[in-house]
C-alpha positions in Angstrom: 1.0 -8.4 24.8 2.4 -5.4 23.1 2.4 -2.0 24.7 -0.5 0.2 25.3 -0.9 3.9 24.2 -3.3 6.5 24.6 -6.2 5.8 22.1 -6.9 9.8 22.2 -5.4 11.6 19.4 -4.9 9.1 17.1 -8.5 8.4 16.2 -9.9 10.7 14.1 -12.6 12.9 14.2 -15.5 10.9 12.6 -19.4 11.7 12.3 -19.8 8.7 10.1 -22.6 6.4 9.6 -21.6 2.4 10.3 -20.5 0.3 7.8 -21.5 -3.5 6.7 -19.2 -6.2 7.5 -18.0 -6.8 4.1 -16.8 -3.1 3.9 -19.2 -1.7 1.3 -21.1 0.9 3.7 -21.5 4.9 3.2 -22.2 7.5 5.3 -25.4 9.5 4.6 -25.2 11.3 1.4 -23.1 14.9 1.9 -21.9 14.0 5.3 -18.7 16.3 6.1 -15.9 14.0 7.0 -13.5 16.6 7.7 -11.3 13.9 10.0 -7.2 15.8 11.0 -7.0 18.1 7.8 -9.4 20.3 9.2 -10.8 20.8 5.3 -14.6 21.2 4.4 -14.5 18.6 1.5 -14.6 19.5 -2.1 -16.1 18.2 -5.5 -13.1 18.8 -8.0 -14.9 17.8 -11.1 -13.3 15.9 -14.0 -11.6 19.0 -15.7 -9.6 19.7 -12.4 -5.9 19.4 -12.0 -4.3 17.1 -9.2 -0.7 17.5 -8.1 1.0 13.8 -6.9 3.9 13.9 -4.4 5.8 11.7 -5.9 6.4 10.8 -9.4 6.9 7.2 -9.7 4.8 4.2 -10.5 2.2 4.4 -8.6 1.8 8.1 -9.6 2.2 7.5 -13.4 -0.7 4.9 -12.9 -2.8 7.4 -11.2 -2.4 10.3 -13.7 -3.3 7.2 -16.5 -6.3 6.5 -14.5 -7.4 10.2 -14.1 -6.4 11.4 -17.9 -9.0 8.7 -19.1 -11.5 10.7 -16.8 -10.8 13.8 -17.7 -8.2 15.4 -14.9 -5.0 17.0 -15.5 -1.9 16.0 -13.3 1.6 17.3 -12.5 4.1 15.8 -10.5 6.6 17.0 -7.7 9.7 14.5 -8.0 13.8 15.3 -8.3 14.2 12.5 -10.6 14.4 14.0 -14.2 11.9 12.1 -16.6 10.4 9.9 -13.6 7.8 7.4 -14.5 4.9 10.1 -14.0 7.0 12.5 -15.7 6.9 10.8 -19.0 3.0 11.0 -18.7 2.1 14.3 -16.9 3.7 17.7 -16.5 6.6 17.4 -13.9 8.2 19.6 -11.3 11.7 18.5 -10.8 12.8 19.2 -6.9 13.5 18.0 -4.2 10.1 16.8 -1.4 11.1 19.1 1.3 11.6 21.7 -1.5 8.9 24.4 -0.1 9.0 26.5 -2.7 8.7 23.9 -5.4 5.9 22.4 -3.3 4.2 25.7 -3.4 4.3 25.9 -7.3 2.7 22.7 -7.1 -0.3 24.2 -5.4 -0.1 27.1 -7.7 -0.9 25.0 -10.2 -3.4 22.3 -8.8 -7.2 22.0 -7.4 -6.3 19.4 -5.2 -2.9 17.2 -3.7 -2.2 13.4 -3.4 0.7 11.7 -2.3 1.9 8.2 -4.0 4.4 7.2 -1.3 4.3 7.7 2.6 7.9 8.9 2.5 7.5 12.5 1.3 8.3 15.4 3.5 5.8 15.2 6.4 6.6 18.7 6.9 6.1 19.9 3.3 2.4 18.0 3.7 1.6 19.9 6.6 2.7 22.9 4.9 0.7 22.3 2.0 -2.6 21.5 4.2 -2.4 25.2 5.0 -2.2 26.4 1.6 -3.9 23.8 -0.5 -6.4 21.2 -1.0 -4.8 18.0 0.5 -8.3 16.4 1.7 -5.8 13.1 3.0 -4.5 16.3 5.1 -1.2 15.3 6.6 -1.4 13.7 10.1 -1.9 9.9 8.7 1.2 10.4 6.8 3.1 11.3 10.0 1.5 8.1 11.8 2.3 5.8 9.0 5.7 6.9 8.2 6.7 5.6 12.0 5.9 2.1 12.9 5.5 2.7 16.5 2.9 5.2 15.7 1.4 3.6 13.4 0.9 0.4 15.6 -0.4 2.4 18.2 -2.7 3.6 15.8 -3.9 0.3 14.9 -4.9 -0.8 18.1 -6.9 2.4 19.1 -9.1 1.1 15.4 -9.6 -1.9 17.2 -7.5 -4.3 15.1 -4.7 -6.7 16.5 -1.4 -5.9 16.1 2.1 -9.0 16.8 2.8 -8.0 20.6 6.3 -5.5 20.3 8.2 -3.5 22.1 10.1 -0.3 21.9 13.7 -0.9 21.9 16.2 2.0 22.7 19.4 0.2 24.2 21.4 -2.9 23.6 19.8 -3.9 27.2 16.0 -3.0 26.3 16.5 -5.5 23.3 17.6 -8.2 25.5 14.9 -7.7 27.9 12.2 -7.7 24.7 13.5 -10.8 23.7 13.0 -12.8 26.7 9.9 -11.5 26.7 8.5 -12.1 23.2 10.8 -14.7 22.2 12.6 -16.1 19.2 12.8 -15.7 16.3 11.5 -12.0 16.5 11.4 -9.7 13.9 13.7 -6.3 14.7 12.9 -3.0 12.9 13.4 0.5 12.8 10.8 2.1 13.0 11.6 4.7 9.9 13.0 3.9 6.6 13.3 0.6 5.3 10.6 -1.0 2.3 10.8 -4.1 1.1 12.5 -6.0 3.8 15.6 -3.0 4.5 16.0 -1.7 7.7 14.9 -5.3 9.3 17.1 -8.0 10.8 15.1 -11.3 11.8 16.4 -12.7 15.0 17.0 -16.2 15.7 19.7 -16.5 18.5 20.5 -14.7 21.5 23.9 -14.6 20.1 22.7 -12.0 17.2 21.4 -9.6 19.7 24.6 -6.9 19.9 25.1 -7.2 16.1 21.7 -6.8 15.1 21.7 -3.9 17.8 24.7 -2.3 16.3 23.7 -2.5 12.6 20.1 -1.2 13.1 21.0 1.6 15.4 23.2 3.4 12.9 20.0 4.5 11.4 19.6 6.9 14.6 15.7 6.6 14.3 13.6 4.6 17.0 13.4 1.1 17.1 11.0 -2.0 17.4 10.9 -5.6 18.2 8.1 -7.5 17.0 7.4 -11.0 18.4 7.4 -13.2 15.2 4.2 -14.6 14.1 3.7 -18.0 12.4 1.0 -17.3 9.8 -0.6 -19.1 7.2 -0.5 -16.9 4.9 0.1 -13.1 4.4 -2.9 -10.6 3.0 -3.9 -7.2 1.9 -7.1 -5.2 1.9 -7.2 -1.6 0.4 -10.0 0.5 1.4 -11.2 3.7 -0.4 -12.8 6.3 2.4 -13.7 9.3 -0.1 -14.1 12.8 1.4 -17.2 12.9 2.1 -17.4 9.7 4.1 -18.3 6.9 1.7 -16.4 3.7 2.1 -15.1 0.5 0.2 -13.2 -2.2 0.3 -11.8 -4.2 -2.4 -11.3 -8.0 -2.0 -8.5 -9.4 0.2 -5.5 -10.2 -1.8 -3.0 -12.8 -1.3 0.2 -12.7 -1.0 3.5 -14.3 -1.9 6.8 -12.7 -1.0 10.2 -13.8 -2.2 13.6 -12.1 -0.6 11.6 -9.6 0.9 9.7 -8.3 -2.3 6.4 -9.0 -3.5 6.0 -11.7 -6.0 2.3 -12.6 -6.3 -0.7 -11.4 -5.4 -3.5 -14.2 -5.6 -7.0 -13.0 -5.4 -9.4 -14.6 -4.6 -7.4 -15.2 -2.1 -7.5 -18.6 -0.7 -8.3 -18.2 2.7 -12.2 -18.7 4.5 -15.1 -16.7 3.4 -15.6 -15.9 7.2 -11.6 -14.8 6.9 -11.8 -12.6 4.2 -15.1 -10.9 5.5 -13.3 -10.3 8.8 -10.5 -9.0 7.0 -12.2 -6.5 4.9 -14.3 -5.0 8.2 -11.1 -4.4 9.6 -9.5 -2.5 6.7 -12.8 -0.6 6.7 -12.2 0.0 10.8 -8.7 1.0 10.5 -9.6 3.8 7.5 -12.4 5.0 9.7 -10.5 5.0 12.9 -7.5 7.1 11.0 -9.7 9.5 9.2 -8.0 8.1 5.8 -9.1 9.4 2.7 -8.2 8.2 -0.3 -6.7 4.3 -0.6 -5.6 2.6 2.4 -3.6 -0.9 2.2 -3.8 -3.0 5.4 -1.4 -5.6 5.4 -2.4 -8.4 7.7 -0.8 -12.3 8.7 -3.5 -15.0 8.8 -2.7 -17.6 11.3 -3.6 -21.4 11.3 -6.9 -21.5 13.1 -7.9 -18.1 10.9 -6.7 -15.2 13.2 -5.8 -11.8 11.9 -2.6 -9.7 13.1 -2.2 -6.3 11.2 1.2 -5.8 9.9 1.7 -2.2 8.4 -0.4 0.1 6.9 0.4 2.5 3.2 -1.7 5.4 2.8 -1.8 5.4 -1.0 -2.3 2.7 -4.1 0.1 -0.4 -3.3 1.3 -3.2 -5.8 -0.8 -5.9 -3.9 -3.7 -4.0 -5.6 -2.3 -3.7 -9.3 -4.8 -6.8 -10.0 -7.4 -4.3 -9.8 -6.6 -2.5 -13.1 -8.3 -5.5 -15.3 -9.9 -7.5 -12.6 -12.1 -5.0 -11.0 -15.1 -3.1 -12.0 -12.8 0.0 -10.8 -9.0 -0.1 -10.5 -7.6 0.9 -7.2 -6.1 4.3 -8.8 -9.5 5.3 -10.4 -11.3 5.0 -6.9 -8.4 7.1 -4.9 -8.9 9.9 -7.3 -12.8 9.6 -7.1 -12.1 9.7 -3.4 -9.9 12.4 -3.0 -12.0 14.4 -5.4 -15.4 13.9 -3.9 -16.6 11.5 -6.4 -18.8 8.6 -6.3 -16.7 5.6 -5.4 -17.1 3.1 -8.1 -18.2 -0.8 -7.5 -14.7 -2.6 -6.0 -16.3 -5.9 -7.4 -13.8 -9.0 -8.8 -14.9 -9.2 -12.7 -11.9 -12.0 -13.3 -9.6 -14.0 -10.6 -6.3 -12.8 -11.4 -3.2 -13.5 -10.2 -0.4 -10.1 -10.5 3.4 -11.2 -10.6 5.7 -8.6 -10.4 8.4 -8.2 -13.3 11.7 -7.2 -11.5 14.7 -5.9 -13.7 16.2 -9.5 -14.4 12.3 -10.1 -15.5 12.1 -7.5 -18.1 13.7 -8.9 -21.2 11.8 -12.4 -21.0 8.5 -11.0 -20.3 8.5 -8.0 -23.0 9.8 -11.1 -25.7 7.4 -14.0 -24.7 4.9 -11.2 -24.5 5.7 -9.7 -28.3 4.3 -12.8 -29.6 1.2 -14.9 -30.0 1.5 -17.1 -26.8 -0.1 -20.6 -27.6 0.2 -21.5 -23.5 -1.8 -18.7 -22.5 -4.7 -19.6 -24.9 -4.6 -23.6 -24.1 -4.7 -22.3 -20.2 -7.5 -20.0 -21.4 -5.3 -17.0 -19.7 -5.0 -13.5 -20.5 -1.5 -11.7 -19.3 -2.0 -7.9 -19.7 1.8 -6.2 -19.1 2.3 -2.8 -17.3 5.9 -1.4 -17.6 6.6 1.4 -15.8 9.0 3.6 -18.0 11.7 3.2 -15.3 15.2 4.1 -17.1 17.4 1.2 -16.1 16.6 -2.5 -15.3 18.1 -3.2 -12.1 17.8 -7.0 -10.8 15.5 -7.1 -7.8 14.2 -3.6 -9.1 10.2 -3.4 -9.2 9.9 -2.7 -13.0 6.5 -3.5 -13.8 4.1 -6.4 -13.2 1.7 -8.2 -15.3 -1.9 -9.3 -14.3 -2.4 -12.8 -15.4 -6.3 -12.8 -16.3 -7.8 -16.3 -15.9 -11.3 -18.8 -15.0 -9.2 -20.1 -11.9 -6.1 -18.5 -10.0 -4.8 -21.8 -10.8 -4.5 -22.0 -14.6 -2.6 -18.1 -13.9 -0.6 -19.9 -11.4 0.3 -22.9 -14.2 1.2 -20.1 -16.8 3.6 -18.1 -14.5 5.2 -21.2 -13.9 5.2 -22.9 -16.9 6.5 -19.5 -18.7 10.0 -19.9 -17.0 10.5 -16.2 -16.0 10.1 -16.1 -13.0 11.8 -19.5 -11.9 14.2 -18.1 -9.3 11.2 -16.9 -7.7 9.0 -19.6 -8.3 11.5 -22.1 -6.5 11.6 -20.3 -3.7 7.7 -19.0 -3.2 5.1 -21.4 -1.1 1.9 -21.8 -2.7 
């Protein structure tokens, strides 16, 4: 099985009530769930400002979601008229920019992050000087994948058995022990597929080796798990302990990237119950606040194997913006605010496909005009571009959620549409 660690220091410090098995539990009203950030937590009332590390997508469709309720935002990002940017006042520097960082807290009540790959530093710094109630220490775990397995397994939740690899010789030895095909990581960098090489033959071992060790970071073999089918919960732990989860979403990859995400997801009641209590485990056992994803692997006869974990909103939960009685990015800001979190009930099924850059042109045109399919399938498509400047193919440029009675008629219209056909070809459904 994969290799131990020391479950002491990477569970968080946690007075909390327990929480039902479907994830909807909350601690006792004003409980102080101070968890690594060591802050007392705070009610910043709609009115407040909120400063986003990170000014792309996912930050755009925060500041969207908080505008409607009455916060202000501004973003820390180098990119010049990012996607945030275009809706929120922007900072333009770089993450590990101190100063920059420490005009953002100048100017905001409280701090979020929209991607785990900001300065780890820069958040540490800021937990010292500012309101950051997700504090900084479950961004350092998550941005490492040995940590953050480690991690995992002190919450109680099942991990694919790995390995630490840290010579051509170590990798050998892992793969006689795990097996092939194995999945070989580094254990820093690397979204949507990069900084992985999956192998297959004994005969791959010094190349895959070579390749993966120019990133100078540690590296990780994971024994390669056949699942069923791949899944995501997000949780919402607010600051002052209160917990939900939304329903499992599931999840259909093509070359590496997100393609749908089906929910409900067709998997076992018992399954997705299972799979919700352990997204709810893992925020508790980390001391997350704010969103958590947990990405998980459902095997044949219904097991669960958590894969990584994203300490922010995630695409697998952009169904949530129509389909849900509160969108993912509304509850993150209610929980890093010290709000009420709001009901994470499914209003709709829904099925979210993401529009890539070759995607953009054919969605915004069959989209610009009455669309006779979508009302014979009785489906309702709502489109979210995010402002990105150029349309690169395999680029995430938007996605739309595909409102419908079944998952199936939204299925039938992404199909039937034709945009997504390279994908469709290759996806399994």
């Amino acid at each position: 099985m994969s290799q131990g660690s020391d479950k002491a220091g990477v569970r968080a410090e946690n007075n909390e009530a327990g929480n039902n098995a479907a994830g909807q539990g909350a601690a006792g009203a004003g409980a102080a769930v101070t968890g690594k950030n060591g802050h007392t937590p705070r009610l910043i009332a709609p009115g407040g400002t909120i400063g986003i590390l990170g000014g792309g997508q996912l930050g755009r469709m925060l500041a969207n979601a908080g505008s409607a309720m009455g916060y202000r935002f501004v973003a820390l990002d180098p990119t010049p008229d990012c996607p945030m940017g275009q809706v929120s006042r922007q900072i333009t520097a770089a993450y590990d920019d101190e100063a920059a960082a420490r005009e953002l807290a100048a100017q905001c009540d409280v701090i979020t992050y929209e991607f785990e790959n900001v300065d780890a530093g820069v958040a540490a710094m800021l937990t010292k000087e500012a309101y950051v109630p997700q504090g900084s220490a479950l961004l350092h775990t998550t941005q490492h994948r040995l940590r953050e397995k480690r991690a995992i397994e002190a919450a109680g939740a099942t991990v694919a058995p790995y390995r630490e690899i840290t010579s051509v010789e170590s990798l050998a030895q892992a793969v006689s022990e795990l097996g092939l095909p194995a999945v070989f990581k580094t254990a820093t960098g690397g979204y949507d597929g990069k900084g992985q090489w999956v192998i297959r033959s004994a005969d791959e071992i010094e190349e895959a080796y070579a390749t993966l060790s120019k990133a100078g970071t540690e590296l990780v073999l994971e024994q390669f798990i056949p699942f069923q089918k791949e899944i995501s919960v997000i949780a919402a732990r607010s600051s002052n302990g209160e917990i939900k989860a939304f329903p499992a979403a599931e999840n259909i990859h093509v070359n590496n990237i997100l393609h749908l995400s089906i929910v409900p997801a067709r998997i076992e009641a018992s399954v997705a119950e299972e799979a919700e209590r352990l997204a709810v485990a893992i925020a508790e056992g980390l001391g997350a606040v704010g969103l958590i994803a947990v990405e998980m692997f459902v095997t044949e006869d219904g097991r669960l194997f958590v894969n990584e974990l994203a300490p922010r909103p995630h695409n697998s939960g952009h169904y949530t913006m129509e389909a849900s009685k509160t969108s993912q990015f509304e509850q993150h800001i209610r929980a890093i605010c010290g709000l009420p979190l709001g009901d994470a009930g499914l209003l709709t099924p829904v099925v979210m496909v993401n529009v890539l850059g070759q995607h953009v042109e054919p969605t915004v045109a069959r989209l610009s005009i009455r669309d006779e399919a979508a009302e014979d399938l009785g489906v309702t498509p709502k489109l979210h571009l995010y402002g990105k400047k150029d349309a690169v193919k395999g680029r995430k440029m938007g996605h739309v959620n595909v409102l419908a009675d079944s998952t199936e008629a939204a299925l039938r219209w992404i199909e039937e549409s034709g945009i997504w056909n390279e994908e469709n070809k290759s996806r399994k459904v």
